[in-house]
N, C-alpha and C positions, 0 to 999 in steps of 0.2 A: 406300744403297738396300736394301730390302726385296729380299729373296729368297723366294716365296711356291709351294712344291707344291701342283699341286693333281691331284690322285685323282680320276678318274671317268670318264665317259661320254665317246666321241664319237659325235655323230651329227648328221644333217641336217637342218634343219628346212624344211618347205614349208608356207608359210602363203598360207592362201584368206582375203581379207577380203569386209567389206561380208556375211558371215554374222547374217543378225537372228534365226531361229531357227534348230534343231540339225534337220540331215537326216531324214526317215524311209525306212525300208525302203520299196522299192518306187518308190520316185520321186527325180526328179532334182530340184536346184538348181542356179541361177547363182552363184559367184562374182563380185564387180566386181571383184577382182585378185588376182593371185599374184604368189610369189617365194622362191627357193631361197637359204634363208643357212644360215651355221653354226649348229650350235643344240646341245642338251646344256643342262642347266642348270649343268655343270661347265665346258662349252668357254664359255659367253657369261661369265660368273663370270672365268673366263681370261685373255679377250679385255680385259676392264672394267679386272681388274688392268693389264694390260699400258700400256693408255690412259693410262691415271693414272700410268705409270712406276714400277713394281713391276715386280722381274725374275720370271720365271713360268719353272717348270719344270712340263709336262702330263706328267702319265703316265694312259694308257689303252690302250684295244684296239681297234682297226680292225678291217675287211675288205679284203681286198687284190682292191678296185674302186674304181669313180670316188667315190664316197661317202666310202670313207675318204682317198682321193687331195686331194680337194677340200675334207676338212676339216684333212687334215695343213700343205698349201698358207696354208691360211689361219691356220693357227697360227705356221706359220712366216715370214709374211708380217707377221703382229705382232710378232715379233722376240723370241716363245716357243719355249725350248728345248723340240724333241720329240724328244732323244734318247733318251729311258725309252718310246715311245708303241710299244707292240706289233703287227707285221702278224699277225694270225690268219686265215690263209686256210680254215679251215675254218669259220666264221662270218661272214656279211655285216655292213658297216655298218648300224650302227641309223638309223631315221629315224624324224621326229617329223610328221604331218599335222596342224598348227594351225587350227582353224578360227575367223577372229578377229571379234567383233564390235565395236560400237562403246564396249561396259562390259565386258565380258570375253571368256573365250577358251576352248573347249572344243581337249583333246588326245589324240590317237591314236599310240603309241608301239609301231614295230617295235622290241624289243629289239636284235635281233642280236648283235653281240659285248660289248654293255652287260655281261652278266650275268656275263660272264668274267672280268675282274679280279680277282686276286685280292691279298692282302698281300704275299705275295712277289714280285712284278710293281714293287712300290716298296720297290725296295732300298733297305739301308741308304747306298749312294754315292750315291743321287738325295737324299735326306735329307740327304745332308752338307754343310755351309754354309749350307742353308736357314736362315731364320726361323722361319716358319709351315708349316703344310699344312694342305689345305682341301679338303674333301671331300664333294660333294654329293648326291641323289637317294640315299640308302642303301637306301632299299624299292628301287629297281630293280636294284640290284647286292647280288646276292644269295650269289655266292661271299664278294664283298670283308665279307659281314655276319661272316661265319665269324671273319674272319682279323683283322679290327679293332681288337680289343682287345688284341692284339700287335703290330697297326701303329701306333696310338696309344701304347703302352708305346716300342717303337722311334725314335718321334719324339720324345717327351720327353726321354728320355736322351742324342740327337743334339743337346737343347737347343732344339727346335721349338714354339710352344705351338699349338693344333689348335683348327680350329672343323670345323662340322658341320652342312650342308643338309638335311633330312631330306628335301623333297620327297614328291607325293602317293603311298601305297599303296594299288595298283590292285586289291589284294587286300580292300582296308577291315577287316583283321584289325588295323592298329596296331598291334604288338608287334613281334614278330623280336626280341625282347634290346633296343632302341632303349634305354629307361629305364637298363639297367647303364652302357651304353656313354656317355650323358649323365654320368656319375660322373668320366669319365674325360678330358673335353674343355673348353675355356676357354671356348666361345663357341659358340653354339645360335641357329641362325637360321632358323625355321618361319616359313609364314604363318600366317593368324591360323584358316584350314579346319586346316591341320595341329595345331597346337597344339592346338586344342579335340577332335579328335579323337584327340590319346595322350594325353587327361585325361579323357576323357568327358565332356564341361561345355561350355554354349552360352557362360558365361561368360570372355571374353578376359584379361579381369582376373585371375581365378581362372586359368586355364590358367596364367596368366604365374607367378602365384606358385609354385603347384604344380610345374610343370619348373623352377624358378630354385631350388627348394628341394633338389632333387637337385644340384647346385652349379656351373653353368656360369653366366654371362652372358648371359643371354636374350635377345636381340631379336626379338620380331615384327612384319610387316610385316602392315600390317589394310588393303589397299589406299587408297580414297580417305581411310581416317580418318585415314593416316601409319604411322605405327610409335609402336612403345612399347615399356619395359625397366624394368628397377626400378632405381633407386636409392637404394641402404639399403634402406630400408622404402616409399619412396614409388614410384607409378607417373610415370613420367618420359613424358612422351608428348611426341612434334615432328610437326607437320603435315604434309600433300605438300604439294609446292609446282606451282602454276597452269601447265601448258605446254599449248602444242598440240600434242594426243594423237593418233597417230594410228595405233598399235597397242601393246599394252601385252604382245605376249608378251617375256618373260626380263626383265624391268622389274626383280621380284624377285632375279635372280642379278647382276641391276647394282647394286641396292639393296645386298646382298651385299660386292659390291668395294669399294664406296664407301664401306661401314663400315671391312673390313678396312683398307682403304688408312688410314684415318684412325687407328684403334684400334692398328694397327702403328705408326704416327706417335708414339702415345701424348698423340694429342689426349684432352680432356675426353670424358666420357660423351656429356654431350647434344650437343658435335661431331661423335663420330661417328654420331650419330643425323642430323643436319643432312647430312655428306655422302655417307649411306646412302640419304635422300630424296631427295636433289638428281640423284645419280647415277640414281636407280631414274627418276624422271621424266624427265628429260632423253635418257632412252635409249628411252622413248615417241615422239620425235618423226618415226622412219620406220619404217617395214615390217620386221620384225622385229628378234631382240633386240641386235643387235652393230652395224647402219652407223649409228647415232646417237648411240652412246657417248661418254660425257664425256671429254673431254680435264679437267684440274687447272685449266686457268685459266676452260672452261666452269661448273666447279663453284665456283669463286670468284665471279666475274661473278655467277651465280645466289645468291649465300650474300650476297653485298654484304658490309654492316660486322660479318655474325655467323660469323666464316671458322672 
């Protein structure tokens, strides 16, 4: 079994569906439903490994409230060690307000203790025996940007190899060091806004080369087109596969899991592209990112005779 850190956020997610257009000032809309789940793109990433039977060790920062109470619960509930997960009482729980529609999802992000993590928060003993570590939303963790490329040096030498979520910047600057730090990690997992946006290019295609040329393992997730990655020299692309959708927040950080689970396997390339997709749809099928999560033999059953 895969031993798999992972680095980042907690926070809550509340998501409003049945959102067909975005709020304006001054006036009110209806939701047709709500619901409070875990959320983080690093806590649902988390949760996805777990599913799949990957041992997860979290490390992050709380607030010492229900927020963080209720997301510690439910990590520990997946039967993720949160013995690294830090209370910070001086900072609230972050939470995420999703507003979901029927094609995409607009999101609103209290930071709170997001921003505090820093590289010595994941000690070298949380490291040890690991596999992997995995690390997502770096534009929001903006201490952990500092300290990175001596928590990456750190993990290596423990024997860890490292992938990396970059998730959206709210800032639309696209830098912060992002491109050095790519130098230094196995595996690069944007979507397909992000990617074109640290290349400056409407081209997916191009993006892809462009970041895989700095030297990691690219995967993008381009939502309904599937994903795609090179191999060699060629674009390797695998489709989504067909469910009944019925919210697609954290679709991506399950997309995520279901790579890493397979790439730790040291399945084939285009396997883990298949149960990167398999995983990311299938965890569409309820109201937010984590009570629809693929169980292994979900992702088989859906993969049929191409396992």
């Amino acid at each position: 079994m895969n031993t798999v850190v992972v680095a980042g956020e907690i926070n809550v997610d509340l998501i409003l569906t049945g959102i067909d257009v975005l709020p304006v000032f001054g006036t009110e809309m209806l939701a047709r439903g709500a619901s409070q789940v875990p959320g983080s793109s690093s806590m649902i990433c988390a949760l996805g490994l777990a599913k799949l039977g990957d041992a997860v060790r979290f490390v992050g920062r709380m607030g010492e409230d229900e927020r963080g109470r209720y997301c510690e619960a439910a990590l520990r509930e997946a039967g993720i060690d949160t013995c690294a997960v830090i209370v910070d009482a001086s900072h609230a729980t972050g939470l995420t307000v999703s507003l979901s529609g029927a094609t995409d999802r607009a999101l609103v992000t209290y930071p709170g203790a997001i921003a505090e993590l820093c590289g010595a928060d994941v000690s070298d003993s949380v490291l040890q025996g690991a596999t992997h570590l995995h690390i997502s939303s770096y534009f929001l963790q903006t201490k952990l940007q500092r300290d990175i490329a001596d928590l990456v040096a750190r993990a290596r030498t423990a024997g860890l190899t490292v992938s990396l979520d970059p998730g959206f910047d709210p800032s639309g600057a696209w830098d912060a060091g992002l491109r050095e730090v790519l130098r230094l990690v196995d595996v690069f997992l944007p979507n397909a806004v992000e990617a074109c946006a640290l290349t400056s290019t409407d081209d997916v295609e191009v993006a892809l080369r462009q970041l895989a040329a700095l030297g990691p393992t690219v995967v993008i997730k381009h939502g309904s087109e599937g994903c795609l990655t090179l191999h060699g020299d060629a674009v390797l692309r695998v489709p989504t596969f067909a469910v009944d959708a019925v919210d697609t927040t954290g679709a991506g950080d399950s997309f995520n899991a279901g790579f890493l689970h397979a790439w730790l396997a040291r399945k084939p390339l285009d396997a883990c592209l298949r149960w990167a997709a398999a995983c990311g749809a299938l965890s569409t099928r309820a109201l937010g990112g984590t009570p629809a999560q693929a169980h292994e033999g979900d992702v088989l059953a859906l993969l049929g005779d191409r396992p």
